[in-house]
One Martini backbone bead per residue (centre of mass of N, CA, C, O) as a GRO file, in nm:
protein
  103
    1UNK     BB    1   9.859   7.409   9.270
    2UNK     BB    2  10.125   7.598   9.224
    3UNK     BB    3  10.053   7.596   8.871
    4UNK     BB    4   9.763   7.678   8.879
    5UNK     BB    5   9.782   7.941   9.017
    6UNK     BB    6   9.993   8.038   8.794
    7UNK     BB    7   9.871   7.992   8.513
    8UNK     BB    8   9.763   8.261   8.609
    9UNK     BB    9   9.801   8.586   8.540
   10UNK     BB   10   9.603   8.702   8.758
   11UNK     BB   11   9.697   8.628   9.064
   12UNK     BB   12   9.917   8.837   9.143
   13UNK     BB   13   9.724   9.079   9.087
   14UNK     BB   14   9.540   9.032   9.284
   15UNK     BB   15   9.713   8.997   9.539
   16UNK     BB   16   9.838   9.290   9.494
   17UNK     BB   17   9.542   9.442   9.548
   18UNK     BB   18   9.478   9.290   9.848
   19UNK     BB   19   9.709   9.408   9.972
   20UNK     BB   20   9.618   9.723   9.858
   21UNK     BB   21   9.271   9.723   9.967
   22UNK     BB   22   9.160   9.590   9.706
   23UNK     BB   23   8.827   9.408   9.713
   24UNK     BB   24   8.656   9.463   9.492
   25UNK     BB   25   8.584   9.378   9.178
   26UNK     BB   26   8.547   9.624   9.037
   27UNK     BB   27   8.810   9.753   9.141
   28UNK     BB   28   8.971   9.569   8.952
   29UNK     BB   29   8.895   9.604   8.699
   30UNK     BB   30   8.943   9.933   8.700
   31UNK     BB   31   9.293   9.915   8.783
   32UNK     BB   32   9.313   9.675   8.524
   33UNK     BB   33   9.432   9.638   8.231
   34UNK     BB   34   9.247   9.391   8.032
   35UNK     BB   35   9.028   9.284   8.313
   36UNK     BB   36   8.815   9.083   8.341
   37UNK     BB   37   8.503   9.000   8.470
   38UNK     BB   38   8.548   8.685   8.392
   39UNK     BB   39   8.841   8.634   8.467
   40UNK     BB   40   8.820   8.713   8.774
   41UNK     BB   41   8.612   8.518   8.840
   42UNK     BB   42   8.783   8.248   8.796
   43UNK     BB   43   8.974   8.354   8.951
   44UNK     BB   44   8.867   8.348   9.235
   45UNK     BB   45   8.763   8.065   9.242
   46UNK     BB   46   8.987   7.927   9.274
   47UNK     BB   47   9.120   8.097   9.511
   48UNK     BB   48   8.859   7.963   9.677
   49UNK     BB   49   8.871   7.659   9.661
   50UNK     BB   50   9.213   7.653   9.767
   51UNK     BB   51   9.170   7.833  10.002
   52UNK     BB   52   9.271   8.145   9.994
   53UNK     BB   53   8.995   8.274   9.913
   54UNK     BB   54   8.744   8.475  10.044
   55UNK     BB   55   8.392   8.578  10.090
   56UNK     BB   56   8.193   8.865  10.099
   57UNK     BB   57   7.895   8.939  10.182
   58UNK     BB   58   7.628   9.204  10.171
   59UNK     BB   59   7.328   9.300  10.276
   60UNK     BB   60   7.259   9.511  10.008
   61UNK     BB   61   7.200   9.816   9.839
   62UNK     BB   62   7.352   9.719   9.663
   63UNK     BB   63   7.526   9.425   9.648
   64UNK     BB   64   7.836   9.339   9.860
   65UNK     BB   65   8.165   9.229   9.751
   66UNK     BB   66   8.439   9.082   9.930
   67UNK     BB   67   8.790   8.992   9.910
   68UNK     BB   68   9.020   8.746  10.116
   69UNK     BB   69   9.235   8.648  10.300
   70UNK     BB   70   9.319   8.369  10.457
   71UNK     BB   71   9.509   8.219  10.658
   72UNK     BB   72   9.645   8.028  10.418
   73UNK     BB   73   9.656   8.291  10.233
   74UNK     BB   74   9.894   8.409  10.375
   75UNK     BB   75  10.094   8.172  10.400
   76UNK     BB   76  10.121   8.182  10.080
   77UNK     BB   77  10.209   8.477  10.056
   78UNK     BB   78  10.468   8.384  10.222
   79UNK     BB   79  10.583   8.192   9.996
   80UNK     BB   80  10.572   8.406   9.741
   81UNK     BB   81  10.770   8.595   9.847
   82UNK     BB   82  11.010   8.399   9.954
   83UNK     BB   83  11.062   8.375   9.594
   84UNK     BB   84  11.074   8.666   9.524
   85UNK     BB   85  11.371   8.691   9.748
   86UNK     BB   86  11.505   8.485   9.611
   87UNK     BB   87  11.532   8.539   9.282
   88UNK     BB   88  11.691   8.802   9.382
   89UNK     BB   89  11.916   8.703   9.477
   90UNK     BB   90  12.028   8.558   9.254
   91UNK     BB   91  12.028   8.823   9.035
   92UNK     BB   92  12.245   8.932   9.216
   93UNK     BB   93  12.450   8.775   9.195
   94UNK     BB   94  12.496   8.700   8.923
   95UNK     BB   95  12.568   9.003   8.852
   96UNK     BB   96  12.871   8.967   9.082
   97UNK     BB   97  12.966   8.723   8.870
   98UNK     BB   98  13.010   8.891   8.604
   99UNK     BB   99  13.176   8.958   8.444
  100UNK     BB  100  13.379   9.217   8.288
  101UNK     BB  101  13.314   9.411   7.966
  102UNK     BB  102  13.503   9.550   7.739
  103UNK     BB  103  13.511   9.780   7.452
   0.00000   0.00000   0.00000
């Protein structure tokens, strides 16, 4: 689930506009360059499936849809946070043990 959802090079992207309080798809495409909103739409169905993300429809002229992390999508991304805080620590790490190099 985890390879196919970041196969997606838009779900981090997404999910950093969604963490952002942009919720709804043109504000979406509209924010972000390259982003197609057929691309966009196919990313938000994948992580609808996963069950990372919810949809809400509102019955309005014209009608309006809004994207929200569910409970398990909160859960993700709080294990994807936790993964992008160990990468920097290893690089931190990694930095601090790297030889000094004299010119």
């Amino acid at each position: 689930m985890v390879e196919t959802i970041f196969g997606c090079k838009w779900s981090l992207t997404v999910f950093t506009l969604l963490t952002g309080g942009v919720n709804r798809p043109g504000e979406m495409v509209r924010s972000v360059d390259g982003l197609s909103t057929k691309v966009l739409n196919e990313c938000l169905r994948k992580n609808m499936d996963f069950g990372i993300l919810a949809k809400n429809s509102f019955a309005e002229i014209p009608p309006r849809v809004e994207y929200e992390f569910t409970p398990f999508g909160r859960k993700f991304l709080k294990v994807v946070g936790d993964i992008e805080q160990l990468q920097q620590d290893i690089g931190d790490a990694a930095n601090m043990s790297a030889p000094d190099v004299e010119a």
